[in-house]
C-alpha positions as CSV (number, residue, x, y, z in Angstrom):
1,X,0.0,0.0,0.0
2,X,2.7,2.6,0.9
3,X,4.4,1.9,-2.2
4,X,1.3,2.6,-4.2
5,X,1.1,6.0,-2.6
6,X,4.7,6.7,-3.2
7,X,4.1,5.5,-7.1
8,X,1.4,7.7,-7.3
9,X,3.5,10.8,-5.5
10,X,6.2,10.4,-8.0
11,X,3.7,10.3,-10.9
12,X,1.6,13.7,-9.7
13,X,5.1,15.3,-9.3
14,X,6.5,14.4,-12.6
15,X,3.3,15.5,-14.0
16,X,3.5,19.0,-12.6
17,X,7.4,19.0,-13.3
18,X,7.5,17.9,-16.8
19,X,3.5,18.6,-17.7
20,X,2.2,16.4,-20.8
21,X,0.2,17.3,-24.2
22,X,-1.0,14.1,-23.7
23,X,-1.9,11.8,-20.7
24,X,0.3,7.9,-20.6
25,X,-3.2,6.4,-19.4
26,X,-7.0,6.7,-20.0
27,X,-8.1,6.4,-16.4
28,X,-11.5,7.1,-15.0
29,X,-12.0,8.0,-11.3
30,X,-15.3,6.8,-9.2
31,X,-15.9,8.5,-6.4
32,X,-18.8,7.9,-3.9
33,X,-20.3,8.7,-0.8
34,X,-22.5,7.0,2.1
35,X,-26.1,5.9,0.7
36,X,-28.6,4.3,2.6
37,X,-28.9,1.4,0.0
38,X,-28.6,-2.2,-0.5
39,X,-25.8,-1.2,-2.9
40,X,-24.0,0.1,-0.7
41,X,-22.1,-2.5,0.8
42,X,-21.8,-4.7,-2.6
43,X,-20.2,-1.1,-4.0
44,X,-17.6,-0.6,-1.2
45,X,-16.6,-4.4,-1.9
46,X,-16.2,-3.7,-5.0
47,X,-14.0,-0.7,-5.4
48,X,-12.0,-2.3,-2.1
49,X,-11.1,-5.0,-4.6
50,X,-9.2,-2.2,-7.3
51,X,-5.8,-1.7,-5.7
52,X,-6.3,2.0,-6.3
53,X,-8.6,2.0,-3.9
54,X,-8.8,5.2,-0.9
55,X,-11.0,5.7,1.4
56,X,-11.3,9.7,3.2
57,X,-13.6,10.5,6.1
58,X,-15.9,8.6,7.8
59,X,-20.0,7.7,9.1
60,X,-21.5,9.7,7.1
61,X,-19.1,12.0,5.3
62,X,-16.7,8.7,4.3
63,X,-15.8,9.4,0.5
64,X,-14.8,5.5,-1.7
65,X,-13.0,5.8,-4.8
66,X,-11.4,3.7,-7.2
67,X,-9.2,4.3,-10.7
68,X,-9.9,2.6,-13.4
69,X,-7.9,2.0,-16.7
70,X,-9.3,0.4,-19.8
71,X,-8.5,-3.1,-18.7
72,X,-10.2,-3.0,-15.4
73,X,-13.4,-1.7,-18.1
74,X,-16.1,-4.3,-16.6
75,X,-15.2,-3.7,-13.0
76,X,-15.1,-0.2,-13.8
77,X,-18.7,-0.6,-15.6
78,X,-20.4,-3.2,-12.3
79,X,-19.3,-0.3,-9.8
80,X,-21.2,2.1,-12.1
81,X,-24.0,0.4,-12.7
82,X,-24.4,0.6,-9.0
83,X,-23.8,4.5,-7.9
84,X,-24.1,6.0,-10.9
85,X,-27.4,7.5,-10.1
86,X,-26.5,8.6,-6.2
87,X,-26.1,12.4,-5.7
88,X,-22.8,11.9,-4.4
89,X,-20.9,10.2,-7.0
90,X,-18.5,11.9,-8.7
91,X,-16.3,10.9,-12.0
92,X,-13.1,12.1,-12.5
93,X,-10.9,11.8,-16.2
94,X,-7.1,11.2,-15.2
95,X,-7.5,12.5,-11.9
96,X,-9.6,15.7,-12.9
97,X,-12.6,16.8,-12.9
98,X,-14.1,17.8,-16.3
99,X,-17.1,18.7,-17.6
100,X,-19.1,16.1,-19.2
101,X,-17.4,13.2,-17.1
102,X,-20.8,10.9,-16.6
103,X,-22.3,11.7,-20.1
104,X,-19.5,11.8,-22.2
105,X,-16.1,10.3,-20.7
106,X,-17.9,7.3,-19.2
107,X,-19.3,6.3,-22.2
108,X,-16.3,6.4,-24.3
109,X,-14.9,3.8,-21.7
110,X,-17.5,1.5,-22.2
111,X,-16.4,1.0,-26.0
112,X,-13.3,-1.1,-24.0
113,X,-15.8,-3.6,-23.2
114,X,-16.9,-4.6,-27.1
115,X,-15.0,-7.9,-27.8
């Protein structure tokens, strides 16, 4: 775990050091909240199984997210399917939020799952 975190530090440092035209990755970034649903739980297990996986707050105010690339595209699309309609979610493109992110972004990811 704490060499994930220093992977990541090094890669959000390089990126403001030497910034990019162009990101390495496609990721997407879900981000949830607390929701009294039978969901819930099953969406915490999932995104706990993505090795991205951080978890900020707690009770109430606890914030879940997980980054996805295009091969983790139908874990990605099961944790959606789940919170994408809860107020609190949020999705983040390469670690930034943009506009568009749930009706544009998203969808381009799905097109990873066509086999």
């Amino acid at each position: 775990m704490a060499e994930t975190k220093n992977q990541e530090s090094e890669e959000k440092l390089d990126s403001i050091l030497h910034p990019q035209t162009q990101a390495k990755t496609f990721k997407i970034t879900v981000e949830f909240g607390y929701k009294s649903s039978p969901d819930y739980k099953k969406a915490v297990e999932l995104a706990k199984k993505n090795p991205t996986y951080k978890e900020n707050g707690s009770g109430e105010w606890i914030r879940h997210s997980a980054t996805y690339t295009p091969q983790e595209v139908d874990d990605l699309f099961e944790l959606f399917s789940l919170v994408h309609e809860w107020k609190s979610t949020e999705i983040r493109v390469n670690h930034k939020r943009i506009p568009y992110a749930h009706q544009l972004w998203l969808p381009l990811m799905w097109f990873y799952r066509v086999k």
